[in-house]
TIROSE-759592 format. One line per 2 residues: number of its first residue (from 1); their letters; for each residue x, y, z of N, C-alpha, C. Coordinates in Angstrom, 3 decimals. Atoms other than C-alpha are relative to their C-alpha. Example, Ala and Ser with C-alpha at 12.3 -4.5 7.8 and 13.67 -1.06 7.14 Angstrom:
# TIROSE-759592
1	AS	0.890,-1.190,0.000,12.300,-4.500,7.800,0.900,1.200,0.000  -0.820,-1.190,-0.060,13.670,-1.060,7.140,-0.770,1.090,0.730 $
***
This chain:
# TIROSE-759592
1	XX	-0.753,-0.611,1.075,183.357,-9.922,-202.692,-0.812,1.197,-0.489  0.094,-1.787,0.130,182.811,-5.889,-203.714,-0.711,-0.643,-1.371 $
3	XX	-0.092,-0.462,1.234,180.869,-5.362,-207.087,0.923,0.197,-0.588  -1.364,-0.696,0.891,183.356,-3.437,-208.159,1.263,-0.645,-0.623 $
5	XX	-0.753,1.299,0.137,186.162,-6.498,-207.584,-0.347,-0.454,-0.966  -0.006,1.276,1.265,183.953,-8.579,-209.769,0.052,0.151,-0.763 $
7	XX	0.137,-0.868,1.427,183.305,-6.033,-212.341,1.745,0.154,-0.358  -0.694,-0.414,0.122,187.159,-4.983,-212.435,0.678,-1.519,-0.308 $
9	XX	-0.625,1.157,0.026,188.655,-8.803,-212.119,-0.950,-0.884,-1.497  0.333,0.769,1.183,185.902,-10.018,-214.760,0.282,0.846,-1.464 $
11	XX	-0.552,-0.500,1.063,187.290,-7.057,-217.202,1.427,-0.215,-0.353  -1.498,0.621,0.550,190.850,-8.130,-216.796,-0.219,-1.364,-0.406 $
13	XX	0.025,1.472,0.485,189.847,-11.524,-217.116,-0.435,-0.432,-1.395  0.089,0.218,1.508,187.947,-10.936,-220.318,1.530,0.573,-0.831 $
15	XX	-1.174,-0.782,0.352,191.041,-8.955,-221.391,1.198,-0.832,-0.386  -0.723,0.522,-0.003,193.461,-11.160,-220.640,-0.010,-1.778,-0.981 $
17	XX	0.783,0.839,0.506,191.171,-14.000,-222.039,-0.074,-0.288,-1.417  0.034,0.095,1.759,191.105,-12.483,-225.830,1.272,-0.029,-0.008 $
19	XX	-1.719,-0.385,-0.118,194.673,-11.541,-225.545,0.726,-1.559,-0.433  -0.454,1.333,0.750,195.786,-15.388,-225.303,-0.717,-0.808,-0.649 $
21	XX	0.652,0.741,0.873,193.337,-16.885,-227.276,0.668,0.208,-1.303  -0.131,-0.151,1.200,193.860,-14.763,-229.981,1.923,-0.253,-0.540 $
23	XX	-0.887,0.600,0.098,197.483,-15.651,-229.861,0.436,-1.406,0.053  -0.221,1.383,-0.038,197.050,-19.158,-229.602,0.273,-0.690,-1.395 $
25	XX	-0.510,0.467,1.433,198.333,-21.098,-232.378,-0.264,-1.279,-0.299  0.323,1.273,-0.372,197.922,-24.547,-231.036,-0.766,-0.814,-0.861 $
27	XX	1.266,0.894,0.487,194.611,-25.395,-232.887,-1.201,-0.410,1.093  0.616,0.747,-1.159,193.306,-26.727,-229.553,-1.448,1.209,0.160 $
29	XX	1.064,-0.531,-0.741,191.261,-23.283,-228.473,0.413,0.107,1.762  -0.034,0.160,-1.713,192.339,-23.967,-224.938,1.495,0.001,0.561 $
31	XX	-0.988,-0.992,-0.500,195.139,-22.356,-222.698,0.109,0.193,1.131  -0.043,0.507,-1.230,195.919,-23.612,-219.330,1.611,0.866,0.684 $
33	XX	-1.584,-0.159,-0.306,198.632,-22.384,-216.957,-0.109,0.337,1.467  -0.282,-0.421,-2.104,199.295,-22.091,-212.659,1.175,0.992,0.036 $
35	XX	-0.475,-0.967,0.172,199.720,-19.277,-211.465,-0.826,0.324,1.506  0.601,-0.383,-1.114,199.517,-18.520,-207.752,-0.996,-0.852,0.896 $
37	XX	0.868,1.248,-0.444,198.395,-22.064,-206.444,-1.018,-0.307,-0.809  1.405,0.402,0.963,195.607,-21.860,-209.186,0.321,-0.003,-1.243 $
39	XX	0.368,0.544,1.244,194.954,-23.629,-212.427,-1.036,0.884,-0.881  0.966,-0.488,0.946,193.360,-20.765,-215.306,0.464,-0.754,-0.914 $
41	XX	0.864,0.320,1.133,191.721,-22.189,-218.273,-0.027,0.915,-0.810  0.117,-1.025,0.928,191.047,-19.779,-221.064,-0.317,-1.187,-1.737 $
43	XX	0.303,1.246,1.067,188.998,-21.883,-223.939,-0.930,1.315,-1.023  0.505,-0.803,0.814,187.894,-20.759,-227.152,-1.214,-0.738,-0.537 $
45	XX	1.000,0.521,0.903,184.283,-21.357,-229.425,-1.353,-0.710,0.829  1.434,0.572,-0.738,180.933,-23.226,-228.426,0.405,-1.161,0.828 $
47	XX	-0.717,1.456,-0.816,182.777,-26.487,-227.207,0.754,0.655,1.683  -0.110,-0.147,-1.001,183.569,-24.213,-224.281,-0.305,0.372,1.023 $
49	XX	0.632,0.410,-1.289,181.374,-24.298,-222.069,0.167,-0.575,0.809  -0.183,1.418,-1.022,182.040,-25.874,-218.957,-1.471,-0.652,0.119 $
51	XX	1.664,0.759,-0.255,179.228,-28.708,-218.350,-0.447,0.497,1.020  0.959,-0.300,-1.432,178.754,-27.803,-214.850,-0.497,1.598,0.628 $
53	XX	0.188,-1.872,-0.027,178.203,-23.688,-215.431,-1.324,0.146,0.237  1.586,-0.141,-0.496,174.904,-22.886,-213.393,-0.786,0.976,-0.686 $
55	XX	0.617,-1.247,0.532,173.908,-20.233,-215.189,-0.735,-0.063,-1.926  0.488,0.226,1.082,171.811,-20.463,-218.712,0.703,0.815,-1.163 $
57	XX	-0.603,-0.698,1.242,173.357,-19.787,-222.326,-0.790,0.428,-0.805  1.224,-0.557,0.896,171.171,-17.208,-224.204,-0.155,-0.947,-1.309 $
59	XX	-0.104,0.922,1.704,169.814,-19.251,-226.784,0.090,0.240,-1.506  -0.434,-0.164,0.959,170.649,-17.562,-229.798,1.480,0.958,-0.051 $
61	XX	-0.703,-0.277,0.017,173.916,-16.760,-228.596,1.265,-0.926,-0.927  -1.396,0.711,0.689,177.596,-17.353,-230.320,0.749,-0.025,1.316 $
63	XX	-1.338,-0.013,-1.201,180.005,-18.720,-227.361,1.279,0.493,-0.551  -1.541,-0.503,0.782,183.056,-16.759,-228.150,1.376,-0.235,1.161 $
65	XX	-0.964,0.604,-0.848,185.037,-18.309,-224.673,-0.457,0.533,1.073  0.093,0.651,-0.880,185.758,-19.049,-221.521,0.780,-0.025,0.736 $
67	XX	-1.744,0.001,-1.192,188.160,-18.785,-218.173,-0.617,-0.575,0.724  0.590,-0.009,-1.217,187.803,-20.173,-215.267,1.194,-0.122,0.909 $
69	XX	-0.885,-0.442,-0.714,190.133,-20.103,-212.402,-0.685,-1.200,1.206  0.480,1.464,-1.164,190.230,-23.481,-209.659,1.268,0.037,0.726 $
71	XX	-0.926,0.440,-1.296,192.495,-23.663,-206.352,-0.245,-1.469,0.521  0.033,1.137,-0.652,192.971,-26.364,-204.069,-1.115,0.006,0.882 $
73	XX	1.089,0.686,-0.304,189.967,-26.351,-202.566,-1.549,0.751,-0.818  0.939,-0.493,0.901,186.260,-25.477,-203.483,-0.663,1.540,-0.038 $
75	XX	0.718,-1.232,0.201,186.017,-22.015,-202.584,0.907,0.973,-0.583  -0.761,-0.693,1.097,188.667,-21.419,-205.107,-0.215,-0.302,-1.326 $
77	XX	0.479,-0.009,1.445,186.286,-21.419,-208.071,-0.390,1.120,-0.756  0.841,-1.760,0.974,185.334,-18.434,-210.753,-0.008,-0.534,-1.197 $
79	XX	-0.482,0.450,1.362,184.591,-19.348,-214.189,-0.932,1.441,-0.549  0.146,-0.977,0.487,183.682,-16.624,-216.718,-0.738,-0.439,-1.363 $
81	XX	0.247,-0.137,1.125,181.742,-16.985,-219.954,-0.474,0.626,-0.968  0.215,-0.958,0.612,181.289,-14.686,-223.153,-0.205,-0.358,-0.776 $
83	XX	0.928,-0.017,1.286,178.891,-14.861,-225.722,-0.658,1.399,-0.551  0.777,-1.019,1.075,177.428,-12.400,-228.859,-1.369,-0.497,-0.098 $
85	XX	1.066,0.321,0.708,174.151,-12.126,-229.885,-0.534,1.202,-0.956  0.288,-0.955,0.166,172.233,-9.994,-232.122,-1.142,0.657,0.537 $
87	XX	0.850,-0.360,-0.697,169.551,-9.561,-229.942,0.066,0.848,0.656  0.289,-1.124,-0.890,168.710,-6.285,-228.086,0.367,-0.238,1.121 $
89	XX	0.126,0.131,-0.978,170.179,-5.543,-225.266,-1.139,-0.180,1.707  1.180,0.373,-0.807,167.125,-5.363,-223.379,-0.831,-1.230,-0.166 $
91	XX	0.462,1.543,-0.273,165.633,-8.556,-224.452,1.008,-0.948,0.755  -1.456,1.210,-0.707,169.221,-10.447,-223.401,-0.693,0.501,1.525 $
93	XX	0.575,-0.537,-1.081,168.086,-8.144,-219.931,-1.157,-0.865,0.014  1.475,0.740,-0.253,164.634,-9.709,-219.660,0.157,-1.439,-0.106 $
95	XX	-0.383,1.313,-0.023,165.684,-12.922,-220.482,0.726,-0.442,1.145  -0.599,0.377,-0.915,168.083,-13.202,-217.971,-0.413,0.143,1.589 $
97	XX	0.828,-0.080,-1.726,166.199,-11.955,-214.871,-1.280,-0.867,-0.138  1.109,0.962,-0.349,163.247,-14.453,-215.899,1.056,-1.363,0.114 $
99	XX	-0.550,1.770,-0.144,165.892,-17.637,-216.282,0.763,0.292,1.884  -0.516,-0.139,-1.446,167.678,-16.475,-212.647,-0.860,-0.118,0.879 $
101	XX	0.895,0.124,-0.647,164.456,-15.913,-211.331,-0.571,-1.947,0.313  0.165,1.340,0.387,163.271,-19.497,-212.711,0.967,-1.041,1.029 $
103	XX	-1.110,0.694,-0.655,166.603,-20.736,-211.427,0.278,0.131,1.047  -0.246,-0.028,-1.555,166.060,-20.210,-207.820,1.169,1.177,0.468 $
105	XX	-1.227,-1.098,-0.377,168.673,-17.277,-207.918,-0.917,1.170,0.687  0.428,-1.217,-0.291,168.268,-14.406,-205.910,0.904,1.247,-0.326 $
107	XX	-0.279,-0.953,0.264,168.146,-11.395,-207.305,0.588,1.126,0.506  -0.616,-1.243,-1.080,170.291,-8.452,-205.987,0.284,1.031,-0.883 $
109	XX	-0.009,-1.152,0.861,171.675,-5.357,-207.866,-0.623,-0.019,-1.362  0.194,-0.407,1.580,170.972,-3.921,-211.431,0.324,1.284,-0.335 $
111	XX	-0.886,-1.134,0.334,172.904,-1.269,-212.628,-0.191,0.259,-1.430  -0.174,0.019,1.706,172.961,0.084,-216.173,0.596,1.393,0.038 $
113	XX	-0.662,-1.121,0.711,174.721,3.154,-217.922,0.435,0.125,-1.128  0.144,0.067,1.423,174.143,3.833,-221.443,-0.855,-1.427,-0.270 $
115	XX	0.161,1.096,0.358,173.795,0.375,-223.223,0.903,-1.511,0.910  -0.269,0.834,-0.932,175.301,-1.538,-220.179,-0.648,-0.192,1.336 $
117	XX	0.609,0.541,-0.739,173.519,-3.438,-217.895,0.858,-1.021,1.279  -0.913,0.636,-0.773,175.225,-5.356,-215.092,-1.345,-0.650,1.382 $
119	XX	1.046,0.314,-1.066,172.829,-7.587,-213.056,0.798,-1.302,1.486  -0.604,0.368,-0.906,173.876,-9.434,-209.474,-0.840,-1.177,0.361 $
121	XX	0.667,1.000,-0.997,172.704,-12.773,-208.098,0.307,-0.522,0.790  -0.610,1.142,-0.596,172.992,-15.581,-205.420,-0.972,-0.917,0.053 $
123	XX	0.519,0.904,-0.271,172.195,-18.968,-204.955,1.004,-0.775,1.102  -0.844,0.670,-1.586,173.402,-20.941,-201.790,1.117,0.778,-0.016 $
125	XX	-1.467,-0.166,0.171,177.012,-20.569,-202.018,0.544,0.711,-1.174  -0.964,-0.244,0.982,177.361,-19.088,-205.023,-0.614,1.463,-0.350 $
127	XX	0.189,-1.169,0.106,177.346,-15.442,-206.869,0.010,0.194,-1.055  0.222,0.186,1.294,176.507,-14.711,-210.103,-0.149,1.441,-0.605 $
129	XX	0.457,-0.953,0.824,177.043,-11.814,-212.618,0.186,-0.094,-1.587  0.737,-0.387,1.129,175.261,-10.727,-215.386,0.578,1.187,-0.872 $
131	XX	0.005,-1.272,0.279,176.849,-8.119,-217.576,-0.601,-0.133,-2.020  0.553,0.341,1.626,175.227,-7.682,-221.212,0.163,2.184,-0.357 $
133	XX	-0.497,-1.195,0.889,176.425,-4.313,-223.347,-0.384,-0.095,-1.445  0.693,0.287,1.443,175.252,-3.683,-226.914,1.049,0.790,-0.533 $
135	XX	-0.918,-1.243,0.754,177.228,-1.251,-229.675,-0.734,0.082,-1.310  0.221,-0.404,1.294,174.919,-1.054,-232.021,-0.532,-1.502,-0.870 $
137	XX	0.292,1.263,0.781,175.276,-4.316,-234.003,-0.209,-1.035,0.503  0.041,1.605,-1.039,175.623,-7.047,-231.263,0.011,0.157,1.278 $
139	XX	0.632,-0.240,-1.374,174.883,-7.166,-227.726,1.145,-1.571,0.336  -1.334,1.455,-0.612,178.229,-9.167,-225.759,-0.709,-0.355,1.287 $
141	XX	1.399,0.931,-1.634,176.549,-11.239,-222.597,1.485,-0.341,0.727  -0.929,0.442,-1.114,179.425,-11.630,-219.790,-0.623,-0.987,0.977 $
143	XX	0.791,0.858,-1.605,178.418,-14.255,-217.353,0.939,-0.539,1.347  -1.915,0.724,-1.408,181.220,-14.951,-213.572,-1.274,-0.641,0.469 $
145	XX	0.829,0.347,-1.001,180.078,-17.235,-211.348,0.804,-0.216,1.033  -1.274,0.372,-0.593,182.277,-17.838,-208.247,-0.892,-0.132,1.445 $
147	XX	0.640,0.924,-1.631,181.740,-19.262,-204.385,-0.058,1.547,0.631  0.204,-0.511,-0.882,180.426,-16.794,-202.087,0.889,-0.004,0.883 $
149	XX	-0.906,-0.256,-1.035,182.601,-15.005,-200.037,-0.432,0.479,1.457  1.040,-0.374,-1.206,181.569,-14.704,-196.396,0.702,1.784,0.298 $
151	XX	-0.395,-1.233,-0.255,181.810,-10.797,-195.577,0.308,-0.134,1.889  -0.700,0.112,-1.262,184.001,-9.952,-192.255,-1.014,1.039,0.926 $
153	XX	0.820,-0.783,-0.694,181.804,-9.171,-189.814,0.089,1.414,1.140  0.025,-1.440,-0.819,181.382,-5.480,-188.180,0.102,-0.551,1.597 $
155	XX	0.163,0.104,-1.383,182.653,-5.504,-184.415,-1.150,0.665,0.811  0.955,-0.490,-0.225,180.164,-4.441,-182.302,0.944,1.450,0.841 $
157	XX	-0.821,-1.613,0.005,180.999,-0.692,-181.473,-0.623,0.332,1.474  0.402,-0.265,-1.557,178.880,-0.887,-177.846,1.399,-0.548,0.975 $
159	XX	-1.996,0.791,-1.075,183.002,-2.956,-176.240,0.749,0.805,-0.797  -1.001,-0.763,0.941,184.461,-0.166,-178.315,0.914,0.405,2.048 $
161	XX	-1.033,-0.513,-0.972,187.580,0.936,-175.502,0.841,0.702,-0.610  -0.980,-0.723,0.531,189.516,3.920,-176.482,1.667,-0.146,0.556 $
163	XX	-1.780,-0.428,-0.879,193.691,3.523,-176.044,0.548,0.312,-1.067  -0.813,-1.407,0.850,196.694,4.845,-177.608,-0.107,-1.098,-1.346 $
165	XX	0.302,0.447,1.772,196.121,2.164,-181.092,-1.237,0.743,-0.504  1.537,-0.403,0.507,192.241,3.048,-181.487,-0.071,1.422,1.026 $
167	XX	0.442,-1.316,-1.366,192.109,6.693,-179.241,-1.272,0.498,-0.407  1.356,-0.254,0.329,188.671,8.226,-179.442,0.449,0.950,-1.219 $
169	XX	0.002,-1.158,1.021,187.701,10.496,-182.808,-1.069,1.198,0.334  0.413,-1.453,-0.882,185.872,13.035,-180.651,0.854,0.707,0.008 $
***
């Protein structure tokens, strides 16, 4: 799965995320519905955490919710979680590349522009991003985690055969 995908699918997802929360009326916090063989979630407050979320919750963060997204089997998982803090964006940064580190994750990108940071991991099977943004007063912590997608592997270009579908680009 592209950066870009996760970055673009975990901004609609936060998006879509406040959107029905904040319309929820229920009381519950939580906001279920299938949609495309898969079961999203969308939970509001500290109680939503999923238990089994690999990834560490800054500890003086506010959980402000929660998606996650489950198919019929297991490599149709993504869950999403978003917490405030008032902590500096760069400490939330430092914090999080020593607990990933800690946590057997391997480290891969790090991106920033302005007061956004966007960091990349993996562990076995799985893929993990980091995005933490500040504005001044509070610093928001994005966290996806979702199953490793195997990338389609490059043919080898030495049995390349030119005909009239593929003709040479000479």
């Amino acid at each position: 799965m592209s950066k870009q995908y996760i970055y673009q699918y975990t901004t609609a997802a936060l998006a879509l995320a406040t959107l029905l929360l904040s319309s929820c009326s229920s009381g519950t916090g939580k906001v279920s519905f299938k949609s495309g063989g898969m079961t999203h979630t969308f939970s509001e407050g500290q109680a939503s955490v999923p238990t089994d979320f690999p990834l560490p919750v800054y500890p003086t963060a506010t959980v402000t919710g929660s998606v996650s997204a489950e198919g019929g089997s297991d490599d149709e998982h993504s869950r999403f979680l978003m917490l405030t803090s008032k902590d500096t964006v760069e400490k939330v940064r430092k914090y999080y590349i020593e607990q990933l580190k800690a946590g057997n994750w391997q480290l891969g990108s790090e991106q920033s522009s302005g007061s956004l940071i966007n960091l990349t991991a993996t562990q076995k099977d799985l893929e993990a991003n980091v995005m933490v943004s500040g504005d001044g007063q509070k610093t928001t912590i994005s966290l996806s985690v979702n199953k490793a997608t195997n990338s389609t592997p490059v043919p080898d270009s030495s049995n390349y055969q030119p005909n009239k579908v593929t003709p040479p680009t000479d």
